[in-house]
N, C-alpha and C positions, 0 to 999 in steps of 0.2 A: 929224381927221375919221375916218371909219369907211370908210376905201376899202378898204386893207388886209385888215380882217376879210371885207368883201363880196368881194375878189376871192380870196381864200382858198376862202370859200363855193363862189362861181362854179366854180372850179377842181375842188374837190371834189364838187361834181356832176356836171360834166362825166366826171371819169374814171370816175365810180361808171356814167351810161349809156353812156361806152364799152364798160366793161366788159361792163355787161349788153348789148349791141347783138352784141360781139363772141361771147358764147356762144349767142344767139341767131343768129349767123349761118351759127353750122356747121351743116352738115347729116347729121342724126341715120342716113339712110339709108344715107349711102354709107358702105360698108366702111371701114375703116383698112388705109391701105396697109401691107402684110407687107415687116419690112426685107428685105435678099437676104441669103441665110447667109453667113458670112465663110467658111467652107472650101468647095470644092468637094463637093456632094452624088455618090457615085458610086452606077449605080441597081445593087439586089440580084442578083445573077447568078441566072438561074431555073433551077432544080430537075429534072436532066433524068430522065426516067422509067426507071425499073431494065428492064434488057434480059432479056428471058424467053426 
C-alpha cells in the first residue's frame, strides 16, 4: 500500500511549517544580544591638560 510514501509526505511538511513557524517566530525588533569580550576591556586613561 502507499502508507510509506504518505507518511514520508506527512513528515516532510511538517518540518518544512516548523521551519517556517520557527523563523517567523523571532522577533525582528529585539536587538541581538552582544557576546561579552573575552579579555578584559581596560577604559582609556584621559588626557590631563598641560600646566601653564
Amino acid at each position: 500500500m502507499a502508507i510509506r510514501p504518505l507518511m514520508f509526505g506527512i513528515l516532510f511538511i511538517a518540518v518544512f511549517v516548523a521551519i517556517i513557524l520557527s523563523i517567523i517566530w523571532v522577533d525582528p525588533t529585539q536587538p541581538t544580544r552582544q557576546p561579552d569580550p573575552l579579555a578584559p576591556v581596560t577604559p582609556a586613561p584621559t588626557p590631563t591638560p598641560p600646566a601653564q
